[in-house]
C-alpha positions, 0 to 999 in steps of 0.5 A, a space after each residue: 475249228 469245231 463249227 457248232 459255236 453258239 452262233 452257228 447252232 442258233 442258225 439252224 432254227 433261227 431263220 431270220 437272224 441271218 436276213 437281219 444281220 445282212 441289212 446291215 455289214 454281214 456278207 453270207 460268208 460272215 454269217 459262217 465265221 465265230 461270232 465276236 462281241 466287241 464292246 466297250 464303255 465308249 461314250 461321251 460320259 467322262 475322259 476314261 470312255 471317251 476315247 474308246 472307240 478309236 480302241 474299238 476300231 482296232 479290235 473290230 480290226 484284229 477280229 477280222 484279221 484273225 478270221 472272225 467277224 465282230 459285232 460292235 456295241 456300247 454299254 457307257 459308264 459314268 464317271 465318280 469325279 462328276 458324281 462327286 458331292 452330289 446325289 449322282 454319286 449314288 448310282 456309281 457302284 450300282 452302274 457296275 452291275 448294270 454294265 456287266 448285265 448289259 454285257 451279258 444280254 448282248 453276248 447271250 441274246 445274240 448269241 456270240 462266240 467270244 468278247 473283247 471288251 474295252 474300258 478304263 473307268 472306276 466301275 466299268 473295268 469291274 464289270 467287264 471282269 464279272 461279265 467274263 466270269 459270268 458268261 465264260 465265253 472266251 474272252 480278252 480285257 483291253 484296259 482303256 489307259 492312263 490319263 497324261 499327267 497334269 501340270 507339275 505332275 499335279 493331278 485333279 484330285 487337288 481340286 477339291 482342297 483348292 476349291 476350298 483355298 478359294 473361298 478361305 481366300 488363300 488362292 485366286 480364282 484365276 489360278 484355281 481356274 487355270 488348274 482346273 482347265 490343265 489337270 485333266 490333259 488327255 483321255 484315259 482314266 485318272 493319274 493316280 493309283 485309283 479304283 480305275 487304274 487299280 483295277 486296270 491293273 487287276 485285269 492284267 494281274 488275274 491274266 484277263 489282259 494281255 502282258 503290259 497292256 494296263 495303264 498304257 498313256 491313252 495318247 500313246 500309239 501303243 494303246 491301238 497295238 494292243 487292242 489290235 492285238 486282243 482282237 486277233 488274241 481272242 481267236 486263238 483262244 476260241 480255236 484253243 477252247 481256253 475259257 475264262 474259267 481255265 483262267 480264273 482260278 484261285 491262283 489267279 486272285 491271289 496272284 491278282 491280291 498280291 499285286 494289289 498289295 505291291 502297287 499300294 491299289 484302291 480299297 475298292 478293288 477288294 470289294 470287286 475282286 469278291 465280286 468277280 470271284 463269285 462270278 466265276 464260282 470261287 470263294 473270295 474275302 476280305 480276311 484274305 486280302 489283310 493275310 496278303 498285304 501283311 506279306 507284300 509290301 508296296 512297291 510302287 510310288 505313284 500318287 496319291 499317296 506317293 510321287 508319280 502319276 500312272 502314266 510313268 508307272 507304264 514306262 518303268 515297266 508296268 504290271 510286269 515289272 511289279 509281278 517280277 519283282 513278285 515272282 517268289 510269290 507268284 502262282 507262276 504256272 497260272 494260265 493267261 489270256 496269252 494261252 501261256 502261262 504267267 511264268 512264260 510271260 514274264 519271260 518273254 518280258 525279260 527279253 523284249 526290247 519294249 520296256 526299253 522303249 518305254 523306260 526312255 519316256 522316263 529320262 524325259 522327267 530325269 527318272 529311271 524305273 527303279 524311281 517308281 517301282 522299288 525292289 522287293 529287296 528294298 520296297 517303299 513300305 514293309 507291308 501291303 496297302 490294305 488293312 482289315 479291322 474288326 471290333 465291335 464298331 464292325 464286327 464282320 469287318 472294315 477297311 482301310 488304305 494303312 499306306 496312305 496313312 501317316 505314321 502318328 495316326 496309325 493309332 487314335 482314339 477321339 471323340 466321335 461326332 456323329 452324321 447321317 450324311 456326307 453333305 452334314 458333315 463337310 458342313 459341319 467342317 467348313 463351320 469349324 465344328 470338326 476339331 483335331 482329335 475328332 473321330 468324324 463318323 458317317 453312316 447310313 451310306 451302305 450298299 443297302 442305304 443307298 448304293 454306297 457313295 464315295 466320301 471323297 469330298 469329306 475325306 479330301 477336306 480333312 486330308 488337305 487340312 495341316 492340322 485335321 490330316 494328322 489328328 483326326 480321323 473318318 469312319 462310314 459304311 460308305 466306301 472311299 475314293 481310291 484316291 482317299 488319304 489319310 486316315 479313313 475307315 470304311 466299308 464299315 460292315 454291318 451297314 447302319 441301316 441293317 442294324 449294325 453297331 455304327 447305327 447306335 454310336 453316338 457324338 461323344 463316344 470315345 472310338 479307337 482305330 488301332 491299325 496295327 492291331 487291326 481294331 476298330 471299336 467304341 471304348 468309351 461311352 458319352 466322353 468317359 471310358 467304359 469295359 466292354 460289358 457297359 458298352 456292350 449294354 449301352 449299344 444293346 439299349 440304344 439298339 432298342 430305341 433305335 428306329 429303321 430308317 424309312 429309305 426307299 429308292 425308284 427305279 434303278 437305285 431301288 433295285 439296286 438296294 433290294 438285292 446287294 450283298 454287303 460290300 465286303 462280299 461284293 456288294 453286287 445285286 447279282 450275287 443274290 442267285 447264286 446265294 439263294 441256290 446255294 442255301 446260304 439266305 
């Protein structure tokens, strides 16, 4: 190996480096091999890091087997379900941004050869991948796991709408409570097809993970095999020179969008795949993501929009399974972390006995693979998960999970009410306020406003409704749960508080979601239809007496909210360099 790493130049004028590293487990030999970052979201903050250091352990392992000496640290993340319903929830997605900072001060201040990173979480996986893009270091994603399932493959999204039979007195409390303390059995991130295990899965499609390792069942011995394994993987890839940039390729986000679209993934991958797109240099956007999902379809059944938890989605074969049925699709020559190419991966899926192993778990529920991921041939639904709408309620753009979505609803056209809060409009609902056909609009929730928090409490509530479900529908420039179902456009862009079209819509406005169409516009003004013209000059009007809300934040937040981009183009503080360089603000 080329002995002029990072860590070895360092050496040669930084003296003291070498003194304080062996006060600690660095023996003089150490200080002369490759220099491996291993970090993880490991912490006491939620089940999806919980249980990373035992994962930590084993890539320590898989380092010093392959030769290399690793240096253990931790950024922890939070978790968006404590987040839920309160004022927390606004620091989720500003945590992403963070975590990839924290990351890239610990592998450059050093400074370290190479990184394996471990994480599970909604926000966490994310930055690990724009860390790696950003630093282009050799690199290996070790994807934290699948919780277990819940009682009756329940999962613990259903608390919300529970809490609310409570009060209506439809459920007891001791039957809530005894939910409440089963749904969430094991470490790992969330059951459902999440932001977490989206994402998980998006490490694995852009070829950042090893083949099979995303949604392992956290509890499975498996999951230690294959962070031992990514310790020792990360070796071979300094010794071969192969850098993340020679992975993440264009290519690469395709075949990773392709994926999304077949497992029917979290709305909140489009905005972090954008994100970690411009880490590594390429240019990414939402329009490509609605060109995708209308060729792919959704392949895979697994909650919340379908049966299944994640965990059976690892032993009916997993990522892999997915990209096979794909591979008429697939960049197949496009490079891994494996140092092979997807094609040769896929391959050497074909003939191991693993996913034999592991499809054995599913007769254990009187299930085969084919219950859970769908040929191409035959798929769940005929087009992907993700739509993007235009029109002049988002002019640059909204999105929306079509596959969650029930087919009456796939059209509406309500009166809108109107709120500059979350916490307005689920009072609002709980008072009966909210009736079916209301198109309920929240703004104000923007990256720029206020770091963009998830509506899960409103859209669970309306979604749980018999009635609400299926007539009516949510609008916000806030972003969504990837658990979210039902009806419920977000990332509404331009955001309310940068003066965008949803900051002048105002309670009995008609408003038309039209999905298929890929439409999302005001069409109507004060309960009464109007052309385009009049409602063109009524916004117009309304824009002049519009007064800017005065929102501040200190600290973290405030940061945060200065420097993002818009959600559709990442939403990240980070991209704000490589705009001004580039000229483009």
């Amino acid at each position: 190996m080329d002995k002029e790493w990072a860590s070895q130049k360092v050496r040669k004028i930084s003296f003291e480096g070498d003194a304080l590293r062996m006060s600690m487990d660095w023996t003089v030999e150490d200080l002369d091999k490759v220099q491996v970052l291993v970090e993880s979201t490991h912490g006491a903050s939620h089940p999806s890091s919980y249980h990373l250091g035992e994962l930590m352990e084993e890539m320590e392992k898989g380092v010093f087997q392959a030769g290399g000496k690793p240096a253990l640290y931790t950024t922890t993340d939070i978790c968006d379900g404590v987040a839920q319903a309160h004022g927390g929830m606004h620091y989720s997605l500003p945590s992403r941004d963070f975590i990839a900072s924290m990351v890239e001060i610990h592998a450059l201040a050093t400074p370290m050869d190479a990184m394996v990173l471990a994480s599970a979480g909604d926000k966490a996986v994310p930055a690990h991948l724009m860390a790696i893009a950003r630093l282009n270091i050799p690199a290996v994603h070790v994807p934290g796991g699948a919780m277990g399932a819940g009682p009756c493959l329940k999962s613990n999204e259903e608390l919300w709408a529970m809490s609310v039979q409570v009060k209506e007195q439809k459920m007891s409390k001791e039957e809530f409570l005894a939910f409440q303390r089963a749904c969430c059995p094991t470490c790992g991130a969330c059951q459902y097809m999440g932001t977490a295990a989206t994402m998980q899965v998006m490490s694995e499609a852009l070829g950042l993970a090893l083949p099979w390792t995303a949604l392992i069942p956290a509890t499975n011995a498996e999951i230690r095999r294959a962070a031992r394994a990514a310790g020792q993987q990360v070796m071979r890839l300094v010794e071969h020179g192969i850098t993340p940039d020679k992975i993440l390729t264009k290519e690469a986000f395709e075949n990773a969008i392709m994926v999304h679209s077949a497992i029917g993934g979290s709305l909140n991958a489009i905005m972090h795949l954008i994100a970690i797109a411009a880490e590594a240099g390429i240019k990414l956007d939402a329009e490509t993501f609605d060109r995708i999902h209308r060729e792919i379809p959704v392949l895979v059944d697994t909650k919340t929009a379908g049966k299944y938890p994640t965990e059976l989605f690892w032993y009916a074969g997993g990522t892999p399974r997915v990209m096979q049925e794909l591979r008429s699709f697939l960049h197949l020559d496009a490079l891994t972390v494996t140092g092979h190419s997807l094609g040769d991966n896929l391959e050497a899926f074909n003939q191991n006995e693993m996913p034999r192993y592991a499809e054995m778990f599913l007769a254990n529920y009187k299930l085969n693979y084919r219950d859970v991921i769908y040929p191409i041939g035959k798929p769940l639904k005929p087009e992907g998960s993700a739509a993007l709408l235009k029109g002049n309620l988002a002019p640059k753009g909204a999105t929306i999970k079509k596959s969650a979505v029930a087919e009456q609803m796939m059209v509406h056209e309500g009166k809108a009410k109107v709120f500059d809060s979350e916490e307005d409009a689920v009072k609002a609902l709980l008072a009966k306020q909210i009736v079916s056909g209301d198109v309920v609009v929240i703004r104000y929730q923007g990256p720029k406003a206020c770091g963009m928090p998830e509506m899960f409490f409103m859209s669970e509530l309306i979604a749980s409704d018999p009635v609400l479900s299926v007539t009516t529908s949510l609008v916000t420039d806030g972003r969504f749960s990837g658990a979210t179902r039902g009806p419920c456009v977000g990332y509404v862009y331009p955001e309310a508080l940068e003066g965008g079209p949803i900051a002048f819509v105002e309670s009995g406005d008609l408003v038309r979601i039209d999905i298929p169409k890929r439409d999302l516009s005001i069409v109507g003004i004060a309960g009464k239809y109007a052309t385009d013209d009049v409602i063109a000059a009524t916004l117009e009007e309304r824009r002049k007496s519009w007064i800017k809300p005065d929102i501040r934040h200190r600290g973290a937040l405030g940061q945060y909210t200065r420097l993002t981009r818009p959600a559709l183009e990442g939403g990240s503080m980070n991209q704000i360099i490589s705009y001004i360089v580039s000229g483009e603000i």
